[in-house]
C-alpha positions in Angstrom: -2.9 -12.6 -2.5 -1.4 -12.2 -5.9 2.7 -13.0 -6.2 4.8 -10.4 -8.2 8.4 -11.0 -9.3 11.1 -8.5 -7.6 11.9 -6.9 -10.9 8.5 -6.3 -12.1 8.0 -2.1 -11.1 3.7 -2.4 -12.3 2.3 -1.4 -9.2 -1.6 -1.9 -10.4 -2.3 -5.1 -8.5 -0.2 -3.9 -5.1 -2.2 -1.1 -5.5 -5.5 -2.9 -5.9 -4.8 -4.6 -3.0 -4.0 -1.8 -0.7 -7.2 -0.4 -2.1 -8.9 -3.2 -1.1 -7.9 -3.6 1.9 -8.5 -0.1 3.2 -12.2 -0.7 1.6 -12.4 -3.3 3.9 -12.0 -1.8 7.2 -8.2 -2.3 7.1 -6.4 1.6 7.8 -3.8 1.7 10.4 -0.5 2.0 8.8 0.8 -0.4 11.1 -2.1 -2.9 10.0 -1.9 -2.3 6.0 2.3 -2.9 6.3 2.0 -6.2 8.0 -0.7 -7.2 5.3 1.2 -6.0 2.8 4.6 -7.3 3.7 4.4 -10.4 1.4 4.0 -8.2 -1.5 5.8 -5.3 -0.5 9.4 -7.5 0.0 9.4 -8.5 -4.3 9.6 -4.6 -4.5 12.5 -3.8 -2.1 15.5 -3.4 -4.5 17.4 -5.3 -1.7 14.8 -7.2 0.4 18.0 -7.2 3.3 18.4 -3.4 3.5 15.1 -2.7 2.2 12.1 -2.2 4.7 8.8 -3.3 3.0 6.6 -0.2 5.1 8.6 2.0 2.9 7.3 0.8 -0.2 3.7 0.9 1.7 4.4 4.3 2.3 5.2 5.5 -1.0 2.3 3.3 -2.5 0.3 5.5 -0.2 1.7 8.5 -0.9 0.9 7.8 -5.0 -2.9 6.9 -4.2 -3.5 9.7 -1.8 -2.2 12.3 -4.3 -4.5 10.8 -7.0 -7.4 11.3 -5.0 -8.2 7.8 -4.0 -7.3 7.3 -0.6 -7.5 10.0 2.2 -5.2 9.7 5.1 -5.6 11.3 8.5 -3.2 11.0 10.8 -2.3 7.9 11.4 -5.3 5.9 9.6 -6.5 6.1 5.7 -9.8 5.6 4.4 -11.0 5.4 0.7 -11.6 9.0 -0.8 -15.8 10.0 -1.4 -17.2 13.2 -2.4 -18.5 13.3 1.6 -15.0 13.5 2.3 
């Protein structure tokens, strides 16, 4: 998994590998926070208040309403024409 620094605010490769792992089979919210963590805690403004599923919810949010990702319920998937 790629390292980022807890100032940085470019989302591209957290992003890439939310999209990756929802590509792979990987869609339970649950799931894609607990994979995420690592990478979601160097975004918390304050990684002891914080809670890293928030960014993975906002990162979610941001990729669903740019037509990548659709989420149903309580799973996402990537988005495809069939959708």
């Amino acid at each position: 998994m790629t390292t980022f620094t807890p100032k940085e605010r470019d989302y591209k490769g957290f992003d890439a590998q939310l999209l990756s792992l929802i590509g792979s089979g990987v869609s339970s919210f649950r799931r894609l926070t607990v994979r995420m963590q690592p990478l979601a805690l160097a975004f918390c403004t304050d990684p002891n208040k914080s809670e890293p599923f928030c960014v993975v919810d906002r990162r979610l949010q941001v990729l669903r309403k740019a037509g990548k990702i659709t989420c149903l319920r309580l799973n996402c998937k990537l988005y495809s024409k069939e959708n």
